[in-house]
C-alpha positions as CSV (number, residue, x, y, z in Angstrom):
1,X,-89.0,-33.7,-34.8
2,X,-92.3,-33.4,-33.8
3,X,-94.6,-36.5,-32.5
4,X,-97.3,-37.4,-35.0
5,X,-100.0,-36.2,-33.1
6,X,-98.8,-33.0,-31.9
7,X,-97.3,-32.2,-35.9
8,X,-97.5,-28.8,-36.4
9,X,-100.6,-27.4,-38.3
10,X,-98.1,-25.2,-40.7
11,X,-97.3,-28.3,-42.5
12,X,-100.7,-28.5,-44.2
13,X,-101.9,-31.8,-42.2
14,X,-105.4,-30.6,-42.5
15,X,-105.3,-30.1,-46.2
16,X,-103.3,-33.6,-46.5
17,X,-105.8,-35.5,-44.1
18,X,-108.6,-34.2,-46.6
19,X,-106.7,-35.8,-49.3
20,X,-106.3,-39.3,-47.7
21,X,-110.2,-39.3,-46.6
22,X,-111.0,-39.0,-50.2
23,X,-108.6,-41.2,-51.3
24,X,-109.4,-43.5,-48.9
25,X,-113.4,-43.6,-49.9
26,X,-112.7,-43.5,-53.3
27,X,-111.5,-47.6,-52.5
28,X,-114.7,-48.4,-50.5
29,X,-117.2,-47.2,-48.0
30,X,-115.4,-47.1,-44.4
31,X,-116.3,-45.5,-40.9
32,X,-114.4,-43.2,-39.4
33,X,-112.7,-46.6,-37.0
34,X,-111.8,-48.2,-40.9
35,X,-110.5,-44.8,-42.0
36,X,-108.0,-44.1,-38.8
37,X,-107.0,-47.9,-38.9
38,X,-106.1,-47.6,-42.5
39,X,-104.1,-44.5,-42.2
40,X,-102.1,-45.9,-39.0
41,X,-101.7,-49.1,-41.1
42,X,-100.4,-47.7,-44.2
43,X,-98.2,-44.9,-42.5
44,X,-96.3,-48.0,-40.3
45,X,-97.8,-46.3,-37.0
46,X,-96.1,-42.7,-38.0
47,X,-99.0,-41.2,-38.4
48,X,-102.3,-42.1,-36.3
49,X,-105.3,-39.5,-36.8
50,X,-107.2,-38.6,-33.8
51,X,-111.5,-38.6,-33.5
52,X,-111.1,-35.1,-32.8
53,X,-109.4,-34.8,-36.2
54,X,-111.1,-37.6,-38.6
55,X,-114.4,-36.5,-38.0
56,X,-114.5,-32.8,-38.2
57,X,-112.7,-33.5,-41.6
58,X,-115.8,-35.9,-42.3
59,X,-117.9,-33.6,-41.6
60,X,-116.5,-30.5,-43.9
61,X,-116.2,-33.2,-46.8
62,X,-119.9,-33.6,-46.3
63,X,-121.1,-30.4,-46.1
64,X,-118.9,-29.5,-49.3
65,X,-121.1,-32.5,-51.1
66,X,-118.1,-34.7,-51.8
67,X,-118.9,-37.4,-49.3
68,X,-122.3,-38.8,-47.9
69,X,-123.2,-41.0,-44.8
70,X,-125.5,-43.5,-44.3
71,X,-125.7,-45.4,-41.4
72,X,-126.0,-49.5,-41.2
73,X,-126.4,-52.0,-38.0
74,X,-127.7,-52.2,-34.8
75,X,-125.6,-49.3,-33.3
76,X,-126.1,-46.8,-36.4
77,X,-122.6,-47.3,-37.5
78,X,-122.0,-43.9,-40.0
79,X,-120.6,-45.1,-43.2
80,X,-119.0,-42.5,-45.4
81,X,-118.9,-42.9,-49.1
82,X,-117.6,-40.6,-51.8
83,X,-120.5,-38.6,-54.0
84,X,-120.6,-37.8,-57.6
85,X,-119.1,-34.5,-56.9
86,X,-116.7,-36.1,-55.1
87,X,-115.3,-38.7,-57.3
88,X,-114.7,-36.1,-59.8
89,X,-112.7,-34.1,-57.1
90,X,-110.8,-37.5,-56.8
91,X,-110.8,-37.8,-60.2
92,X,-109.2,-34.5,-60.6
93,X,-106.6,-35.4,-58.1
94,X,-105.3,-37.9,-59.8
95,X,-104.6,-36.4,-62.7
96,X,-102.2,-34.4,-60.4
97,X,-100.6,-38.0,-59.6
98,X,-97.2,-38.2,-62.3
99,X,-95.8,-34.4,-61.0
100,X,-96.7,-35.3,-57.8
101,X,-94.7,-38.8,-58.0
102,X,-92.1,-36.6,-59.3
103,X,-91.9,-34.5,-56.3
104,X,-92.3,-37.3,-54.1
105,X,-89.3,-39.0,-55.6
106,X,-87.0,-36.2,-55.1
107,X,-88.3,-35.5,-51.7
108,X,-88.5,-39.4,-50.6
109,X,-84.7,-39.9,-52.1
110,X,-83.3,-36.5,-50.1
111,X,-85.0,-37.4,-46.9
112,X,-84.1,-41.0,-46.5
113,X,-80.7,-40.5,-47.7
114,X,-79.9,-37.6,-45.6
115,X,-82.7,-36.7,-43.1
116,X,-84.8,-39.1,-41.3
117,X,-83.5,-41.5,-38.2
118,X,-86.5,-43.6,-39.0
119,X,-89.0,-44.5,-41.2
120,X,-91.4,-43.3,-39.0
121,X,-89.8,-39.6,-39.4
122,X,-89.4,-40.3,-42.8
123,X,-93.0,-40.6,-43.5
124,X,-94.2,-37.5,-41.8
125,X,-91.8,-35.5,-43.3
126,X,-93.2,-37.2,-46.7
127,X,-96.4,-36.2,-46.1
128,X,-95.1,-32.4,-45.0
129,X,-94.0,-32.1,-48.2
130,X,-97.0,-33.5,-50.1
131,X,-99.3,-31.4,-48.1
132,X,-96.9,-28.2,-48.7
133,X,-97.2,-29.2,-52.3
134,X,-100.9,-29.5,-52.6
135,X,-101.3,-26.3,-51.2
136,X,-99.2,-24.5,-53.9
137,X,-101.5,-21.7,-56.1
138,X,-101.7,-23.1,-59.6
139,X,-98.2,-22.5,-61.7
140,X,-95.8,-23.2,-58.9
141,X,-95.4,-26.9,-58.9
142,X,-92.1,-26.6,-61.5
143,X,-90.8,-24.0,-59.1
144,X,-91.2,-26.8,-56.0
145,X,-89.4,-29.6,-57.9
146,X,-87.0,-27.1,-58.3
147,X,-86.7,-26.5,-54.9
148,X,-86.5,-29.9,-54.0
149,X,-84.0,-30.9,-56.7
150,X,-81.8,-27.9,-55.6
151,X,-82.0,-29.2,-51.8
152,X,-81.2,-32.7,-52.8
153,X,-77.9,-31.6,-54.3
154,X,-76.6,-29.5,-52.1
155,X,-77.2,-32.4,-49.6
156,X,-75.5,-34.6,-51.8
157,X,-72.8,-32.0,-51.8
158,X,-72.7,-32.8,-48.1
159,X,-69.8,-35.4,-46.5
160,X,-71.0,-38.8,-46.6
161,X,-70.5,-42.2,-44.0
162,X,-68.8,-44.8,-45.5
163,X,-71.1,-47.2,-47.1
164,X,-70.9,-49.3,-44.3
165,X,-72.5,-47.1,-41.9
166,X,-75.8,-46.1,-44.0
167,X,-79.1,-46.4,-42.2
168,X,-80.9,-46.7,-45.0
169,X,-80.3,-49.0,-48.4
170,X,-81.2,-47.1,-51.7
């Protein structure tokens, strides 16, 4: 498995990182320092964005008109804060939220039941999936539960460990 900061591009990081910056600003104005912090804090330390990564993101989200920056203290701090346009984005997003729980639910089950060594690995392969999904062209999201439910049974199909020897309690 791949270290969290060297993941692969291939697994939409880019496209997921965009998601979490929006999400993230749709709580509250943050810096780039609040954003990274948040996103190491919420991923257990699995995933920890670089500079070189948050603020080219930033930057695109800005010029796209779906965040703006002011800056505030003594040091110009740059405070990022979501737009009009882009609380609708985020408003749009969440209306994806119930099929993407759906998906997430399959994929969480299959991967800690049968995948990850830790949770660590278990998260980024989370967030694989959820940026894989998000990426899908409109009208294929039934064809990815699909997928998912079809890989989680044929996992199940799999021999098991004894009960005893599980890493991870369901």
């Amino acid at each position: 498995m791949s270290s969290p900061q060297t993941l692969p591009m291939n697994m939409g990081i880019k496209g997921f990182l965009r998601i979490v910056l929006i999400h993230e600003l749709s709580k509250e104005p943050q810096s780039g320092y609040q954003l990274i912090a948040n996103i190491e804090k919420k991923t257990g330390g699995a995933w920890i964005p670089s500079k070189g990564a948050i603020y080219p993101a930033l930057k695109n989200l800005e010029e796209e008109g779906l965040i703006r920056v002011s800056s505030t203290g003594v040091r110009y701090k740059r405070i990022y804060s979501l737009t009009k346009k882009g609380r609708k984005f985020f408003s749009e997003l969440r209306k994806q939220q119930r099929y993407m729980s759906k998906v997430l639910s399959i994929a969480k089950g299959l991967i800690m039941e049968h995948v990850a060594e830790d949770e660590g690995e278990a998260s980024m392969l989370t967030m694989g999936i959820r940026a894989a999904v998000l990426e899908l062209e409109e009208g294929q999201e039934n064809k990815a539960v699909d997928i998912l439910a079809d890989c989680l049974k044929k996992l199940q199909d799999l021999p098991r460990k004894p009960v005893g020897q599980l890493k991870w309690k369901l």
